[in-house]
C-alpha atoms as a printed R data frame, in Angstrom:
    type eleno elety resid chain resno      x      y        z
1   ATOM     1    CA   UNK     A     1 72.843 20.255  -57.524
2   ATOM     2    CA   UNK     A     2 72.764 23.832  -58.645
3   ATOM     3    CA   UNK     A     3 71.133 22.662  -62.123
4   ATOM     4    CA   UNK     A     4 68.864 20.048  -60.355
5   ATOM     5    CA   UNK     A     5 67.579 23.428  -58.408
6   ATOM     6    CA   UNK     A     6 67.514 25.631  -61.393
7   ATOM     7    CA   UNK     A     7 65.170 22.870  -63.355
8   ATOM     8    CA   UNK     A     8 63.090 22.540  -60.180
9   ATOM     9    CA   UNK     A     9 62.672 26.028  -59.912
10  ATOM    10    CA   UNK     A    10 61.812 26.542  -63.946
11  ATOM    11    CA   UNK     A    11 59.328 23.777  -63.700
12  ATOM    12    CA   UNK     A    12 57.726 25.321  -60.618
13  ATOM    13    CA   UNK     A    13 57.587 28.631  -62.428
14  ATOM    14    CA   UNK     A    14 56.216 27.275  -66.071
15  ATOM    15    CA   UNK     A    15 52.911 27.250  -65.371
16  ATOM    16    CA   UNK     A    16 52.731 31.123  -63.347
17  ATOM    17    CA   UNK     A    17 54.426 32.116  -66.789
18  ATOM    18    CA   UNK     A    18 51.785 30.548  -68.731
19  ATOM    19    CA   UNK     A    19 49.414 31.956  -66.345
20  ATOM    20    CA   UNK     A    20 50.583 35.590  -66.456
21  ATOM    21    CA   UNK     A    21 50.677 35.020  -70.450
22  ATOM    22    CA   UNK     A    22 47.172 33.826  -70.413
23  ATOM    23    CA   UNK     A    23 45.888 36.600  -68.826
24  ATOM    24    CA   UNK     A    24 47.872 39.501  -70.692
25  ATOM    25    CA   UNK     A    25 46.098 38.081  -74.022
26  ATOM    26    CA   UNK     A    26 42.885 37.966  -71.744
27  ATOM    27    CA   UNK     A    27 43.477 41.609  -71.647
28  ATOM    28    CA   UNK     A    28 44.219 42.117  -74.986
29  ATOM    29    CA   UNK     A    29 41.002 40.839  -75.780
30  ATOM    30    CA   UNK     A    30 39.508 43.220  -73.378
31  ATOM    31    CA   UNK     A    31 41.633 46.027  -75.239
32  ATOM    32    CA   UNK     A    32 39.994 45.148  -78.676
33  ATOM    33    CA   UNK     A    33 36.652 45.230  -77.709
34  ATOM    34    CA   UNK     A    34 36.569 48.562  -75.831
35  ATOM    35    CA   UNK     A    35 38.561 49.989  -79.158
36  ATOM    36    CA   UNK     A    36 35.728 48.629  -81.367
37  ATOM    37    CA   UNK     A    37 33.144 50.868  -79.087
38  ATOM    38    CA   UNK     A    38 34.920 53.908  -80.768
39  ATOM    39    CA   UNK     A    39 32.924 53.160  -83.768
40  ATOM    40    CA   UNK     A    40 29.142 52.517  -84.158
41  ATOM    41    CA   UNK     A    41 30.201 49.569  -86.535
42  ATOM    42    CA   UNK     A    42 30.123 46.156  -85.809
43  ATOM    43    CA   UNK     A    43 33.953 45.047  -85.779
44  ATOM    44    CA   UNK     A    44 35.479 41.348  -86.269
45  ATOM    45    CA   UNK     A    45 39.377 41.473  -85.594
46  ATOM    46    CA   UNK     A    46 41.709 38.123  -85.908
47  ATOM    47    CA   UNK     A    47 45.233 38.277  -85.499
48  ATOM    48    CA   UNK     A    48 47.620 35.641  -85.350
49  ATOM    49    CA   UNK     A    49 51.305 35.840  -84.626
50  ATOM    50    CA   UNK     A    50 53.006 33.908  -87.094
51  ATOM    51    CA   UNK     A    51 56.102 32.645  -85.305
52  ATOM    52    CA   UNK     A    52 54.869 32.103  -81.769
53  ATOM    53    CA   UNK     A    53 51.386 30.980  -82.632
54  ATOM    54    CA   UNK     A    54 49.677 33.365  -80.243
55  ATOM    55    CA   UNK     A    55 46.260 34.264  -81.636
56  ATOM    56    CA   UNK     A    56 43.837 36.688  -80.309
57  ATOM    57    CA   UNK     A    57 39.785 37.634  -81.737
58  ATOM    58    CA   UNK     A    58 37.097 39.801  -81.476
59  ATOM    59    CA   UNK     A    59 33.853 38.561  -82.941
60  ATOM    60    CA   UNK     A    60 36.340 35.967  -85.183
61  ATOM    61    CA   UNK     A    61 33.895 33.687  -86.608
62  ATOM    62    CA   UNK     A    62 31.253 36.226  -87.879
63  ATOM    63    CA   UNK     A    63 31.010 36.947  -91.399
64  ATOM    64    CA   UNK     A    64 31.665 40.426  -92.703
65  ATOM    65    CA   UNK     A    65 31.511 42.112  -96.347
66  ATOM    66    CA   UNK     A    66 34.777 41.685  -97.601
67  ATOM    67    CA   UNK     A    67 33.863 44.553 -100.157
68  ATOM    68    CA   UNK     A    68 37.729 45.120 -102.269
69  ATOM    69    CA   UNK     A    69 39.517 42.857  -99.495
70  ATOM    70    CA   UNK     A    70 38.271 40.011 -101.931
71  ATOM    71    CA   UNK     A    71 40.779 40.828 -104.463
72  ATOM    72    CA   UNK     A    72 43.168 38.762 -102.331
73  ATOM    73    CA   UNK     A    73 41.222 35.457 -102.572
74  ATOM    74    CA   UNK     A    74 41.069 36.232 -106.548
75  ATOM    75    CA   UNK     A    75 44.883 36.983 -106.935
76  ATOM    76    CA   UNK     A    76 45.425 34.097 -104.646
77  ATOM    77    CA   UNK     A    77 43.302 31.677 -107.392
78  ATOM    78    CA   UNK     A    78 45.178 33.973 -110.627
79  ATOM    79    CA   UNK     A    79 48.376 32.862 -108.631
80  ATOM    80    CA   UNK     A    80 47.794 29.159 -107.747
81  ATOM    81    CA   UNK     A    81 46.534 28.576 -111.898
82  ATOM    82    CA   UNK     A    82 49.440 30.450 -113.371
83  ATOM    83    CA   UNK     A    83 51.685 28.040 -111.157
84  ATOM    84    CA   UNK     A    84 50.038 25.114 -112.357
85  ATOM    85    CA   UNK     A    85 50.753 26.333 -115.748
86  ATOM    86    CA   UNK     A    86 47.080 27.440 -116.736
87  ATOM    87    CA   UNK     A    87 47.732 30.422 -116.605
88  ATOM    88    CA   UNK     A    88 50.379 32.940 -117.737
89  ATOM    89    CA   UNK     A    89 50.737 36.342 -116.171
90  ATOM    90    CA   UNK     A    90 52.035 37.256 -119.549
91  ATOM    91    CA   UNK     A    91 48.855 36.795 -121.279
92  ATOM    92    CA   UNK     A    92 47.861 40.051 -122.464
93  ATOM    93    CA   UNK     A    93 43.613 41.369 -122.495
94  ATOM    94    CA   UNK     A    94 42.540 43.924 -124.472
95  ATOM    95    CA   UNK     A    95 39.752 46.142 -122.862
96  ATOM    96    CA   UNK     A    96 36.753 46.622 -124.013
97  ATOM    97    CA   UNK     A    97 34.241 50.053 -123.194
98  ATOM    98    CA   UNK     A    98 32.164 47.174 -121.341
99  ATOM    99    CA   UNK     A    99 35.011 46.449 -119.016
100 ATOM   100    CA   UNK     A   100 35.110 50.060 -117.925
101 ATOM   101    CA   UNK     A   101 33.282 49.217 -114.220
102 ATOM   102    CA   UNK     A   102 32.522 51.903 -111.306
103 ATOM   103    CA   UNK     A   103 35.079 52.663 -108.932
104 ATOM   104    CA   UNK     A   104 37.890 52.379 -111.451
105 ATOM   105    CA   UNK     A   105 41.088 54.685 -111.625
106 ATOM   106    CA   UNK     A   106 43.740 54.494 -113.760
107 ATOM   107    CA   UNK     A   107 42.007 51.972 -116.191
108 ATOM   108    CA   UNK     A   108 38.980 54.114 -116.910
109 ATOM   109    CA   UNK     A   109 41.691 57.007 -117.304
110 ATOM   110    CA   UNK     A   110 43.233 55.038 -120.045
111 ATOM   111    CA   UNK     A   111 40.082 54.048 -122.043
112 ATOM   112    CA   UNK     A   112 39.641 56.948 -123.856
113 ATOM   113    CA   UNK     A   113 40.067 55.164 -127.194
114 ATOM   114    CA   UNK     A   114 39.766 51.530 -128.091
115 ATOM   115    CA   UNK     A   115 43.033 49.520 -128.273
116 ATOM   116    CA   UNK     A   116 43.996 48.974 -124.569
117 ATOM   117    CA   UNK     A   117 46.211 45.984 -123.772
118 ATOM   118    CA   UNK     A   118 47.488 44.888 -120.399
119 ATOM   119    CA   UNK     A   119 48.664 41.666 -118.948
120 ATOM   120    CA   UNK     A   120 47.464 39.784 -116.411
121 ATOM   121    CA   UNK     A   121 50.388 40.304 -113.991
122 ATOM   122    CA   UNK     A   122 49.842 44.548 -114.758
123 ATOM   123    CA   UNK     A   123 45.957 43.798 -114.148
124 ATOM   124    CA   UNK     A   124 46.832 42.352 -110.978
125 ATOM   125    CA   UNK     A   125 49.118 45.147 -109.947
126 ATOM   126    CA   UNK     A   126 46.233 47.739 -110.612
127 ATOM   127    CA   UNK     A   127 43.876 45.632 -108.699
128 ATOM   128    CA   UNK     A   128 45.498 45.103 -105.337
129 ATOM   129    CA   UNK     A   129 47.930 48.846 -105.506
130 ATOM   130    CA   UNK     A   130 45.196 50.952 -106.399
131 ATOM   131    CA   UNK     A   131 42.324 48.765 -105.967
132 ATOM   132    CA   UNK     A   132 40.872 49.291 -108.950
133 ATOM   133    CA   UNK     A   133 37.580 47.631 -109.381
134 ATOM   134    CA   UNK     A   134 38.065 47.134 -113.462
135 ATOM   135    CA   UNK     A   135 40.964 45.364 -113.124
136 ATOM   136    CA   UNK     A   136 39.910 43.115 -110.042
137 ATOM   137    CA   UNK     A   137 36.846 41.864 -112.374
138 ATOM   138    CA   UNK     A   138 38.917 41.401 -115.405
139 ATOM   139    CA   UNK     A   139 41.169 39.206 -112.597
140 ATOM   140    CA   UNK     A   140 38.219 37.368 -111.415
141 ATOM   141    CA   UNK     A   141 37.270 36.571 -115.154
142 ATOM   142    CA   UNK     A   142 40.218 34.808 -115.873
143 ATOM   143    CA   UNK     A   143 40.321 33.177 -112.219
144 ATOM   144    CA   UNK     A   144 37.185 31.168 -113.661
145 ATOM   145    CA   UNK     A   145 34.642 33.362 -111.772
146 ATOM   146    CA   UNK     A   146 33.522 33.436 -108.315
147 ATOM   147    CA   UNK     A   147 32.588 29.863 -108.013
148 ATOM   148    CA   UNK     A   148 36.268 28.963 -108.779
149 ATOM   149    CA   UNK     A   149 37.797 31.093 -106.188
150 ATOM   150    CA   UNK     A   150 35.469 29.867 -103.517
151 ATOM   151    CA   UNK     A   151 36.091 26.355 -104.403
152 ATOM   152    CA   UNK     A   152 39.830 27.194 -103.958
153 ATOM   153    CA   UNK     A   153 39.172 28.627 -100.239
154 ATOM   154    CA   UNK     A   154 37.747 25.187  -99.901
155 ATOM   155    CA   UNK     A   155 40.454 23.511 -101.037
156 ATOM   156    CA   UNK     A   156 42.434 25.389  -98.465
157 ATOM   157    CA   UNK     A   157 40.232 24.507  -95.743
158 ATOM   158    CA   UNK     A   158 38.689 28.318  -95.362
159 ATOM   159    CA   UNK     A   159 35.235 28.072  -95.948
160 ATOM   160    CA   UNK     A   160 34.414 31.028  -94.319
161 ATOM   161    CA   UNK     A   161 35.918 32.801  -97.601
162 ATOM   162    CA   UNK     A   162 33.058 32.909 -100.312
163 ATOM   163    CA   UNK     A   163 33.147 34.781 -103.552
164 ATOM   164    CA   UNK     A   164 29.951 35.251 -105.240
165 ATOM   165    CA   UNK     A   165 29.321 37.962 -107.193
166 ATOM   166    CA   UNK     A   166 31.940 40.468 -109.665
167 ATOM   167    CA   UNK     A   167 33.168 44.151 -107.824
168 ATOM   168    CA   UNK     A   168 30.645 45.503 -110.573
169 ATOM   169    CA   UNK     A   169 27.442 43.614 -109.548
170 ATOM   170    CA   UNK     A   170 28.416 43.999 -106.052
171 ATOM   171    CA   UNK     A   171 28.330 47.337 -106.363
172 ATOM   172    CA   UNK     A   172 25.287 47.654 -108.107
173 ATOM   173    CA   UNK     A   173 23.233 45.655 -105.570
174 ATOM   174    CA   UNK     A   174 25.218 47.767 -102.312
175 ATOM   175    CA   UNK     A   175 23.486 50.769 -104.586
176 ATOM   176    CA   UNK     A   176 20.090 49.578 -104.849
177 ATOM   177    CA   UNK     A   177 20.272 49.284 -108.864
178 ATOM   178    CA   UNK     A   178 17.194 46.820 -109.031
179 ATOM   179    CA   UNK     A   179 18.218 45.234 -112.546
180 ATOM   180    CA   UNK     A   180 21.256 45.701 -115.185
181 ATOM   181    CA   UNK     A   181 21.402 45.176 -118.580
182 ATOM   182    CA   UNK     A   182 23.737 42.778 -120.673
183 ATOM   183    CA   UNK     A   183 27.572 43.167 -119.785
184 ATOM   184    CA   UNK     A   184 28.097 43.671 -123.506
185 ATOM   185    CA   UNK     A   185 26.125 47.410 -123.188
186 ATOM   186    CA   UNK     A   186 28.021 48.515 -119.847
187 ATOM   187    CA   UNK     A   187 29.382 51.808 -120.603
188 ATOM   188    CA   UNK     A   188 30.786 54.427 -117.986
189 ATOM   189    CA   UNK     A   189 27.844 56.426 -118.587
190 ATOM   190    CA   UNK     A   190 25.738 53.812 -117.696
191 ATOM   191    CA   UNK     A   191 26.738 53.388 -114.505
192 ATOM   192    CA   UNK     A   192 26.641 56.913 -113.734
193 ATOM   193    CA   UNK     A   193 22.892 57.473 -115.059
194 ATOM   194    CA   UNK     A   194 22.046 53.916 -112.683
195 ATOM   195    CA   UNK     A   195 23.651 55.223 -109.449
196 ATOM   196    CA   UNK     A   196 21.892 58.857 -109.561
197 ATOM   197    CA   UNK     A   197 18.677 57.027 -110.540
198 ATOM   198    CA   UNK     A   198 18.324 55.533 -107.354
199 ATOM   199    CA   UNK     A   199 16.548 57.430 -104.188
200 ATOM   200    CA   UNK     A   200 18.527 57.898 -101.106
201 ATOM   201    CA   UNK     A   201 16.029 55.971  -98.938
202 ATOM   202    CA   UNK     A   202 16.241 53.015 -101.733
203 ATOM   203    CA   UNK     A   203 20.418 53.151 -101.613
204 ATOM   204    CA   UNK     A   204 20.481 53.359  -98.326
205 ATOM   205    CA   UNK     A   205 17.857 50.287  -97.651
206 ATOM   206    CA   UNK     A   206 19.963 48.239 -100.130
207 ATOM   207    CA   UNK     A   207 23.140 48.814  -97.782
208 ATOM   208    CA   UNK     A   208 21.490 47.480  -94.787
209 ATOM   209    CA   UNK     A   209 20.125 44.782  -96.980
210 ATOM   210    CA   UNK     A   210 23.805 44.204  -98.021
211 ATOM   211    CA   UNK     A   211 25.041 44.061  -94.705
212 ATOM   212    CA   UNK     A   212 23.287 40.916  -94.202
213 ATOM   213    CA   UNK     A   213 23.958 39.357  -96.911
214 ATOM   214    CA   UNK     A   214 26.239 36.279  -96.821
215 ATOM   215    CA   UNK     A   215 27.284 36.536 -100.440
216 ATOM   216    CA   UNK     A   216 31.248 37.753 -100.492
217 ATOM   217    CA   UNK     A   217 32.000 37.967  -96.923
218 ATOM   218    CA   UNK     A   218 34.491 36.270  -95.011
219 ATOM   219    CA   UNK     A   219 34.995 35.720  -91.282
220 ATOM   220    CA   UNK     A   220 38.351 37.568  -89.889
221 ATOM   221    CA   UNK     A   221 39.958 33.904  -88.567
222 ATOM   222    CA   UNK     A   222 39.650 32.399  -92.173
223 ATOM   223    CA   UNK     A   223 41.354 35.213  -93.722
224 ATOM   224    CA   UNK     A   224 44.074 35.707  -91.061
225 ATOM   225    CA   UNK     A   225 45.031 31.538  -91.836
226 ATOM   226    CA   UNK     A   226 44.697 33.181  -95.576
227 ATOM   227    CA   UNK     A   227 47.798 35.837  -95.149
228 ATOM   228    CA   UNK     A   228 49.783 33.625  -92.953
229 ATOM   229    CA   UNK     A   229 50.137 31.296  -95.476
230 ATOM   230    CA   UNK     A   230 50.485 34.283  -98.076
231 ATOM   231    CA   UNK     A   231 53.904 35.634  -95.636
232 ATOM   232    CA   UNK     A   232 54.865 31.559  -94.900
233 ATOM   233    CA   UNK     A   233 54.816 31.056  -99.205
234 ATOM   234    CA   UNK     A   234 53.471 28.164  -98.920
235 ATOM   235    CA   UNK     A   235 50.767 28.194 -101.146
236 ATOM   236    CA   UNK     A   236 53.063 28.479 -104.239
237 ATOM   237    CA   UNK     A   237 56.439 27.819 -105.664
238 ATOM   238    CA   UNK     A   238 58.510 30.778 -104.658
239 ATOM   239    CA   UNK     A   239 58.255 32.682 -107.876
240 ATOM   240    CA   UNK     A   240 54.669 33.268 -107.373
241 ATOM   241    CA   UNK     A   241 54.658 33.409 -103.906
242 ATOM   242    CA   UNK     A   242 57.686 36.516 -104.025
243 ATOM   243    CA   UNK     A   243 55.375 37.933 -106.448
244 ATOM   244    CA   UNK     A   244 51.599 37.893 -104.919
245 ATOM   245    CA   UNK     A   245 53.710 39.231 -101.536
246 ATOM   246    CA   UNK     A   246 55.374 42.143 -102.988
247 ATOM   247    CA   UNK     A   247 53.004 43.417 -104.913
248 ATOM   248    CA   UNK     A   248 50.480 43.504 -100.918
249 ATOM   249    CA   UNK     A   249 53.700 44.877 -100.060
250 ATOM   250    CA   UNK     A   250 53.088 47.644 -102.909
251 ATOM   251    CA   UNK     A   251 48.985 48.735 -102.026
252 ATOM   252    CA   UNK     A   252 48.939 52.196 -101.670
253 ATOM   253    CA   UNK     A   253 45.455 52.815 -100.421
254 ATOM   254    CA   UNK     A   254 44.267 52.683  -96.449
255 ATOM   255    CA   UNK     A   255 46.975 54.563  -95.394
256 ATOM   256    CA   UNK     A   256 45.380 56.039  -92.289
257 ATOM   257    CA   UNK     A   257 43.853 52.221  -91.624
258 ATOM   258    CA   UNK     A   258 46.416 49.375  -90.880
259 ATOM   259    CA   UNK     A   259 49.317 51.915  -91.255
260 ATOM   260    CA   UNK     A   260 47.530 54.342  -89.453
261 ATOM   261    CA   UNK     A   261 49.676 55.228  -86.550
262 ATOM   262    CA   UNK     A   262 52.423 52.616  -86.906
263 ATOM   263    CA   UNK     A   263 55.830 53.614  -86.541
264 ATOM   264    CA   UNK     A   264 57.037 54.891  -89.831
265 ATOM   265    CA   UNK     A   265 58.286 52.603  -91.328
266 ATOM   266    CA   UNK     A   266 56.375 49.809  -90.972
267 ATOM   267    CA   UNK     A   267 56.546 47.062  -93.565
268 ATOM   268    CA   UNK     A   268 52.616 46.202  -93.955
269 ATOM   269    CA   UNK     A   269 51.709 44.029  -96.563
270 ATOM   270    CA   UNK     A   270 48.182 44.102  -97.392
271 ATOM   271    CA   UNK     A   271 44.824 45.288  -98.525
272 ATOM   272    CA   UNK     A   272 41.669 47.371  -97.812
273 ATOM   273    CA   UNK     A   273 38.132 46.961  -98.718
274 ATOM   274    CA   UNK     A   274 35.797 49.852  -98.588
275 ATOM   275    CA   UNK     A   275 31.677 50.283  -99.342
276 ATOM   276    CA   UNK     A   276 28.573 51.395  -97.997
277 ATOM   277    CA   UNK     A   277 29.737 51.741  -93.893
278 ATOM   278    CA   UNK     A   278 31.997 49.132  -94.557
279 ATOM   279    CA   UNK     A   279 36.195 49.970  -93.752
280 ATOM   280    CA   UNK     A   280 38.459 46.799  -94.200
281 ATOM   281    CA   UNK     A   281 41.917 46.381  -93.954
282 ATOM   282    CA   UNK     A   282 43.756 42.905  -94.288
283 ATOM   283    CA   UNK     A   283 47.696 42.771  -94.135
284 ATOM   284    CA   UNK     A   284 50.892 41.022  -92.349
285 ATOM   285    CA   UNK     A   285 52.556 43.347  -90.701
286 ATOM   286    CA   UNK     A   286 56.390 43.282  -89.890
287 ATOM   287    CA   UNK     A   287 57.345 43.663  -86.046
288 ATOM   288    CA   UNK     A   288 60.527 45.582  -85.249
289 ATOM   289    CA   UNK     A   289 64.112 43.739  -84.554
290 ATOM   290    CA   UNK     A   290 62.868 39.935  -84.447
291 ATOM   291    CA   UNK     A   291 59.838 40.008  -83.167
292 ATOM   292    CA   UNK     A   292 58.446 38.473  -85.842
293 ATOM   293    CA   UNK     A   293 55.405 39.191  -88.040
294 ATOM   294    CA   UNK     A   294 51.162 39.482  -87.382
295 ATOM   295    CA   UNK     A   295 48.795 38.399  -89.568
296 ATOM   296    CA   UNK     A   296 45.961 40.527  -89.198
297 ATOM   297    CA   UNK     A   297 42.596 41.061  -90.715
298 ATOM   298    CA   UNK     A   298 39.642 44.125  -89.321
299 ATOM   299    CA   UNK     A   299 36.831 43.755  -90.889
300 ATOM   300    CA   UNK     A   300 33.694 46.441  -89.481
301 ATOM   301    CA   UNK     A   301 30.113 46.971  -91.100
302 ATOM   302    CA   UNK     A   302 27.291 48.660  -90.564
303 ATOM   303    CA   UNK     A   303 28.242 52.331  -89.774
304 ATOM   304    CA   UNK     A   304 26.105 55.097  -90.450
305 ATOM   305    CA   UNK     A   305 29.154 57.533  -89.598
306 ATOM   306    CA   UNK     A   306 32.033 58.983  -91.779
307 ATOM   307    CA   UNK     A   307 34.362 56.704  -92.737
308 ATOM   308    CA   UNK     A   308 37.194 58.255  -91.049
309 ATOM   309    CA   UNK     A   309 35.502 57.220  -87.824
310 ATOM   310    CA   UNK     A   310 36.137 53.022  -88.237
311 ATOM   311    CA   UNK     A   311 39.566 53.771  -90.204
312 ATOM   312    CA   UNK     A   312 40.638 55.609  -87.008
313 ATOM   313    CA   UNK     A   313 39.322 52.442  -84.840
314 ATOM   314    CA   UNK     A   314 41.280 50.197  -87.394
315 ATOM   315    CA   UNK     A   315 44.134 51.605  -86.931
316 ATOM   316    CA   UNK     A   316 43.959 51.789  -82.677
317 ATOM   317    CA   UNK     A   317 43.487 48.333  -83.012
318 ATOM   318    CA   UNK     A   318 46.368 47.517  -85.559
319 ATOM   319    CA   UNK     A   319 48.297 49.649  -83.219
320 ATOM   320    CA   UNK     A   320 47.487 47.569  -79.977
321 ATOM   321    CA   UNK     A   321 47.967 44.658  -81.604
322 ATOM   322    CA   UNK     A   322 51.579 45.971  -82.888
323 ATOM   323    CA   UNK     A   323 52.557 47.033  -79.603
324 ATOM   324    CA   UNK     A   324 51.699 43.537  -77.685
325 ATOM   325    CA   UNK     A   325 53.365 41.025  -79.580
326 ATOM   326    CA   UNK     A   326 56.286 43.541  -80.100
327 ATOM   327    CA   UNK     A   327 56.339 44.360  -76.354
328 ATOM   328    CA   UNK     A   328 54.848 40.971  -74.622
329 ATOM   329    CA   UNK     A   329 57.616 37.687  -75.727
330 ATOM   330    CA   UNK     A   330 55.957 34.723  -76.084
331 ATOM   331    CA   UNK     A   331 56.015 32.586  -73.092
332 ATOM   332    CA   UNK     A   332 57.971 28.461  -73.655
333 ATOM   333    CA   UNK     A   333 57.366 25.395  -71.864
């Protein structure tokens, strides 16, 4: 008898647990969009909690630049070929002067002489740590190009992941450059004397030109399904799954994005994307005790304010997020 009771009183409770569940992610929802009013960008969030299923969105479906965030879809492509033994990470590429593209660190600090050599697996380390934009187009070059990595979110049923154009070219039309010359006469220089040619009004035109634009964007639900599968390793064998998650694990920029105001300590695997009024940050992060893990992509465009502004609304948002599927158990039939 006392079980009989104790099942009629679960099944009489099941559906006020759903209920109250329902309308704590309602709130949630609520919670994200008053957070993205702290910025005068226009923010798409999508999170998804990985063990529970529980999925939440703001402005989900909208496509937004992806700007350095792409360099997941590429490594994702370098991975998936070097698994089916087309690639090796080992293969080693010797830079060239023309390689030397804008927003580059460490690479462009090395190319003082001729005779660079790195291998793919370093090149991909440099372009997801440190995001540098030389090593993310030398990636996509040997990823077949942009056409190949879309056609490998399609395979993966995410078309709302497209990859058009390299970091370089992107950058050049987000600056207003009007026309470049062969790749073969890039130079450092070059790229300097193009930027400062360009009239504020004209750059600043081109951004909200950019904005628009559908080329390399990505809607925040197709890249959330994008990193859960990244955490499950399910895209790979384990050997390149271990390795395109540890070296997320490893990024070392956006740390007052995603990270923001996490507890210290916080295992966040993932990348940023930053251009023109655009802050991106794209990650799984890694809930205390078992809680599980959040997929998480927040993707904003179109500010006109300092950048600091939409990192600190990226991380408010990473926070809240963090907080309710830490806090708020997910609710069983």
């Amino acid at each position: 008898m006392k079980a009989a009771a104790a099942l009629a009183l679960a099944v009489t409770l099941a559906p006020c647990l759903l209920a109250a569940s329902d309308s704590s992610m309602a709130r949630l929802e609520q919670q994200l969009a008053l957070l993205a009013k702290t910025t005068d960008a226009t923010v798409g969030v999508a999170a998804l909690h990985v063990e529970s299923g529980r999925y939440v969105s703001l402005n989900g479906t909208q496509r937004f630049p992806q700007a350095s965030a792409v360099k997941v879809p590429i490594a994702v492509q370098i991975m998936a070929l070097a698994d089916a033994g087309q690639l090796s990470l080992d293969k080693m590429i010797t830079l060239q002067p023309s390689d030397l593209h804008p927003g580059s660190g460490r690479i462009t600090d090395l190319l003082f002489h001729p005779g660079v050599s790195l291998s793919i697996e370093n090149i991909m380390e440099l372009a997801i740590v440190i995001s540098d934009n030389s090593a993310a187009d030398l990636m996509l070059r040997e990823a077949g190009g942009p056409t190949a990595v879309t056609e490998r979110m399609k395979m993966l049923g995410l078309d709302g992941i497209r990859v058009d154009r390299s970091i370089a070219k992107l950058l050049a039309d987000w600056g207003g450059i009007r026309a470049l010359p062969p790749e073969t006469e890039w130079t450092r220089d070059m790229w300097d004397r193009l930027f400062a040619a360009v009239p504020e009004e004209e750059h600043m035109a081109a951004r909200r030109l950019q904005t628009r634009d559908p080329r390399d964007t990505a809607t925040p639900a197709d890249m959330t399904k994008l990193l859960a599968r990244i955490y499950r390793k399910d895209l790979f064998t384990p050997t390149y799954a271990t390795k395109l998650w540890e070296v997320m694990e490893r990024c070392q920029t956006g740390k007052s994005r995603l990270k923001g105001i996490l507890p210290e300590g916080t295992d966040v695997a993932h990348k940023t994307g930053s251009v023109g009024g655009v802050v991106n940050d794209i990650g799984v992060i890694t809930l205390p005790g078992k809680a599980g893990h959040v997929a998480i992509s927040v993707f904003t465009k179109g500010s006109a304010r300092p950048e600091e502004v939409s990192e600190r609304t990226v991380a408010e948002i990473s926070r809240t997020i963090y907080d309710y599927f830490a806090l708020v158990p997910a609710v069983t039939q």
